[in-house]
N, C-alpha and C positions, 0 to 999 in steps of 0.2 A: 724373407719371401713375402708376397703380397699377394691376397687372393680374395676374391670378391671386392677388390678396391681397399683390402685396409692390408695395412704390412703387420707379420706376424712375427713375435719376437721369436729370435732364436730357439731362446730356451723352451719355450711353446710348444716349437714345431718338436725339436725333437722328446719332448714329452708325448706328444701327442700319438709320435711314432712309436714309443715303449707303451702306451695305451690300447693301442691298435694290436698290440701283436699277443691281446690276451679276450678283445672282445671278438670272436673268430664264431661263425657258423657254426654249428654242430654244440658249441655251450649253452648252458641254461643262463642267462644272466639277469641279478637282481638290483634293482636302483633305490636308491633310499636317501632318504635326507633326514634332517632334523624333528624332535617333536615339533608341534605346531609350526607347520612347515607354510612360510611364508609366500610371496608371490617369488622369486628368486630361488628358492627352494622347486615350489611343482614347477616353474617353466622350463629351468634347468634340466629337470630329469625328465618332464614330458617332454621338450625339445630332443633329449638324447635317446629316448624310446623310439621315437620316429625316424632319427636318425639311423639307428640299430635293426630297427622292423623291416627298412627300406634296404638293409644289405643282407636281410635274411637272419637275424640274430633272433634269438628267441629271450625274448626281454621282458619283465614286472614288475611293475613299482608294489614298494611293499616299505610301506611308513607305518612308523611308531603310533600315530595319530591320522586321523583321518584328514584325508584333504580338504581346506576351508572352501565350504559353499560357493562364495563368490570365485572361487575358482574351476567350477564343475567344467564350465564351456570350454575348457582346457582337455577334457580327460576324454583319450578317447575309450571306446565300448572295448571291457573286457583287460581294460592295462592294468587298470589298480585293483590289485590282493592288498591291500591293507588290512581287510580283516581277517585275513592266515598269512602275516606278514613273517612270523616266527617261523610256520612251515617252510615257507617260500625263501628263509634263509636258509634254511636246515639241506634244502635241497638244490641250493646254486652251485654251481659251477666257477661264477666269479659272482661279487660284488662291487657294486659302485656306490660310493658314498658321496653325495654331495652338497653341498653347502658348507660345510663341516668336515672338521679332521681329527674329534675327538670321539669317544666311545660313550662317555657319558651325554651326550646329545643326542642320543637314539635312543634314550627309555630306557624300556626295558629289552630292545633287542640288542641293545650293547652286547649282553652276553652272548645272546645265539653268534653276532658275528663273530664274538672274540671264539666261541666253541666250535665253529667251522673251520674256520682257519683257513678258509680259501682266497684267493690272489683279491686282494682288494684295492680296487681303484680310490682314487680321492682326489678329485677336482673341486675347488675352495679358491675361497680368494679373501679367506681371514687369516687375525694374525693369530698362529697358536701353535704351540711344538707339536702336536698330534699326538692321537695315542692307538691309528689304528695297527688290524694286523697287516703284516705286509703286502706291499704292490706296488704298482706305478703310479705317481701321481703328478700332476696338474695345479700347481698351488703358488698361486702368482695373488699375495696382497695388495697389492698395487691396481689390479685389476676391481671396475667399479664394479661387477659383478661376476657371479661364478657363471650366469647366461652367457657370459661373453668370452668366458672360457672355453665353454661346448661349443660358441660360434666360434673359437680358434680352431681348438679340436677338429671339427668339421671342414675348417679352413684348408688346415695343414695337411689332411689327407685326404684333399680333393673330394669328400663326400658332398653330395649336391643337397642343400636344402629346401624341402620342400614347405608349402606355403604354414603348415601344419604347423610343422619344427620352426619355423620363423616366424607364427605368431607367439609360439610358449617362448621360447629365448627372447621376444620384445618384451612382452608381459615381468620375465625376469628382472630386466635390465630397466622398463621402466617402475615396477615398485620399490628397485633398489635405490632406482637415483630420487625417489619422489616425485616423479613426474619429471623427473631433469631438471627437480630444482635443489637439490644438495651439493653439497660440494666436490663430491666422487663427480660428476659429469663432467667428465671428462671430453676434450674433443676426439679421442678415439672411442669412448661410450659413442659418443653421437656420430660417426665414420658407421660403427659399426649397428647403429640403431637406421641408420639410413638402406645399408645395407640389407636387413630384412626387411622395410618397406617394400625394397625394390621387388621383392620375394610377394607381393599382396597385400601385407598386413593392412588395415581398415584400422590406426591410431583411435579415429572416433567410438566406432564399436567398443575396440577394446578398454576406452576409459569409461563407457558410459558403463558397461556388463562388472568393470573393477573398482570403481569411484564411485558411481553415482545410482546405483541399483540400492543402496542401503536399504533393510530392514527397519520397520519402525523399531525395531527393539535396539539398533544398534543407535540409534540419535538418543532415545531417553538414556542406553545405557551412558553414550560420554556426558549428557546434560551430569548424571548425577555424579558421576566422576569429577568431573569440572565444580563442581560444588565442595568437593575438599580441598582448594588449592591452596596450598601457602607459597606467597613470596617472601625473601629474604634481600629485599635490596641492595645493602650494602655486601652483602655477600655475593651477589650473583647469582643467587640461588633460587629453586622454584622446584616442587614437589605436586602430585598427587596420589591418592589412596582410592584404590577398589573397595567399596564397602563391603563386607560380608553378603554374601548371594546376591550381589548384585547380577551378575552372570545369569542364574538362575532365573531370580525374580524377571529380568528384561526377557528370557527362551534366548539370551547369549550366550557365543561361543568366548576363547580368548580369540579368536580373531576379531571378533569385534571390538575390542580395545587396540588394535593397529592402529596407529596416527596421532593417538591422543596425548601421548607424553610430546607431538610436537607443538602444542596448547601454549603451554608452560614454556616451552622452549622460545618460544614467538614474542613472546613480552620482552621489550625495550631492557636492555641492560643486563640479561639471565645469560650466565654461560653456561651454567648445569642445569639440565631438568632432568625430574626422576619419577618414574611410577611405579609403586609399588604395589604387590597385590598377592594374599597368601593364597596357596595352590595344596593339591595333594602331599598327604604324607608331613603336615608341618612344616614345608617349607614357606620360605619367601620367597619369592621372585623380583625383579627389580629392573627395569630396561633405564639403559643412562643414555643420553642425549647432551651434546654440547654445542657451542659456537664457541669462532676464536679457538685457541690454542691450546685448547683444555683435552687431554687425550682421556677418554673416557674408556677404553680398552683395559689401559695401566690401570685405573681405578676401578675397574671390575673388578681385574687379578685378584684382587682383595680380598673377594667375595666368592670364587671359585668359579667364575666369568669369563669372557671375553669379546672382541667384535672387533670393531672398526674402531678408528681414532675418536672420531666423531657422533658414532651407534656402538651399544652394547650391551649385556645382558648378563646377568648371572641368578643365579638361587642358592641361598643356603638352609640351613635348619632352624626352626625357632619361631616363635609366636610373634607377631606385628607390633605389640608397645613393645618387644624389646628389639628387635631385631633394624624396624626403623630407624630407632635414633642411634643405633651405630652406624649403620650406612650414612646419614645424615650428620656424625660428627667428623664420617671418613671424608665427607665431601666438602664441609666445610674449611677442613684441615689439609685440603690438597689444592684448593683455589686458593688457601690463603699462602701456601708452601712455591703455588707454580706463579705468583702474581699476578690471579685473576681477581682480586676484588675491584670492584667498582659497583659507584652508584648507576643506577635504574637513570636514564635519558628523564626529563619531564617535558 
């Protein structure tokens, strides 16, 4: 079928139909995505609140973490209970999860959903066996974002998008592509980013309000980041390190380390880059970035991770001089296993 000018795959539509037939008037329903919920994360779910609001659904985003700053002009007055996100599962009707199909990517409310047990939705467009509890779900890897998902969704059962819902699913679609400059950008990404144009969106606005509003603390904090970097030439390779309270010291969040591991990635000849940075609880955290044909998803696995071919993430347990240079012997031994080495261009 084709609707707003782009053709929707099959299996879309009738997802979208078993979606439908559990987000119904008269439910309480709750949206939620990942911790530190990206721009693809809030557009997604604020796109589908307005979507929901606009047929009478009684809908709440209710995140593990609070929604990043530069994302406010997104939210509208009274949607996000994040800070009784736990209540507000407690007391759904359904839930929807999205960005994500894992349980361990929502905190600590992992548990309240698995203890509800109520019909859970999961629109996603990663790759990962899932581990939620049951529902319908939406889960097309292939897709360059999960925005573009809830723009099928919305497609396929003729819900009208209004200018609201088609600026947060722009904003999805374009932090996910990097501006449309990754390799997901796809020509149905951009069919479908055209699409909500047609709907209002103001591109300019929204890249000045998401790009270019930075915080002073957010430029010192990547100067200082940028100051640990190691290259590995012949390997391919390229790293950086969060220093201890750097976050702090700068008054940053982790959203403001967004973008930085593409630093690294940028230099002549790097097929991996990796930033590392420890978090609550003694873990490590780790975002992996590649070029070329380095599938960076698989080399999460590793690590109790996942993402995209080309983005990915995981954390595990363990203090930073040890825990680095495993990651970092993993990666070396997997460019050298897939025949990625090469030298740096000059």
């Amino acid at each position: 079928m084709t609707t707003n000018g782009v053709s929707i795959p099959p299996e879309r539509a009738r997802a979208a139909q078993e979606i439908a037939t559990v987000l119904t008037p008269g439910r309480r329903v709750v949206l939620t995505t990942h911790v530190n919920a990206d721009g693809d994360g809030v557009g997604s779910e604020i796109g589908l609140w307005h979507l929901l609001r606009a047929r009478g659904v009684t809908a709440t985003i209710a995140n593990p973490t609070g929604i990043p700053e530069r994302f406010d002009f997104l939210v509208p007055d009274g949607a996000d209970a994040s800070d009784r996100a736990v209540r507000e599962i407690e007391r759904a009707d359904v839930i929807v999860v999205l960005d994500i199909g894992d349980l361990g990517r929502l905190g600590d409310l992992g548990h309240a959903v698995r203890q509800r047990a109520a019909p859970t939705v999961c629109i996603d467009h990663h790759v990962s066996p899932g581990s939620l509890p049951a529902g319908p779900r939406l889960v097309a890897p292939e897709a360059t974002a999960t925005a573009e998902l809830v723009f099928d969704l919305a497609s396929a059962l003729g819900w009208p998008l209004n200018p609201e819902s088609a600026r947060a699913l722009y904003v999805g679609i374009l932090t996910d592509t990097g501006g449309f400059r990754f390799s997901n950008t796809s020509a149905r990404a951009l069919r479908v980013a055209a699409a909500l144009l047609e709907r209002g969106v103001d591109p300019e606005g929204i890249y000045e309000t998401v790009y270019a509003s930075a915080p002073e603390g957010r430029i010192r904090l990547t100067a200082e980041v940028l100051q640990t970097l190691v290259v590995e030439p012949e390997a391919g390779l390229a790293w950086v390190t969060v220093p201890p309270d750097a976050l702090e010291r700068h008054a940053a969040t982790a959203d403001d380390l967004d973008g930085i591991v593409e630093f690294p990635r940028s230099i002549a000849g790097v097929r991996l880059a990796l930033l590392f940075r420890q978090i609550a609880n003694g873990r490590i955290k780790v975002s992996f970035r590649s070029m070329g044909a380095v599938d960076v998803a698989d080399l999460a696995h590793q690590f109790g991770g996942g993402g995209h071919k080309k983005a990915a993430g995981g954390s595990f347990e363990g203090a930073m001089g040890e825990g680095e240079p495993k990651v970092l012997a993993a990666a070396r031994a997997y460019l050298r296993d897939h025949g990625e080495r090469r030298a740096a261009k000059r």
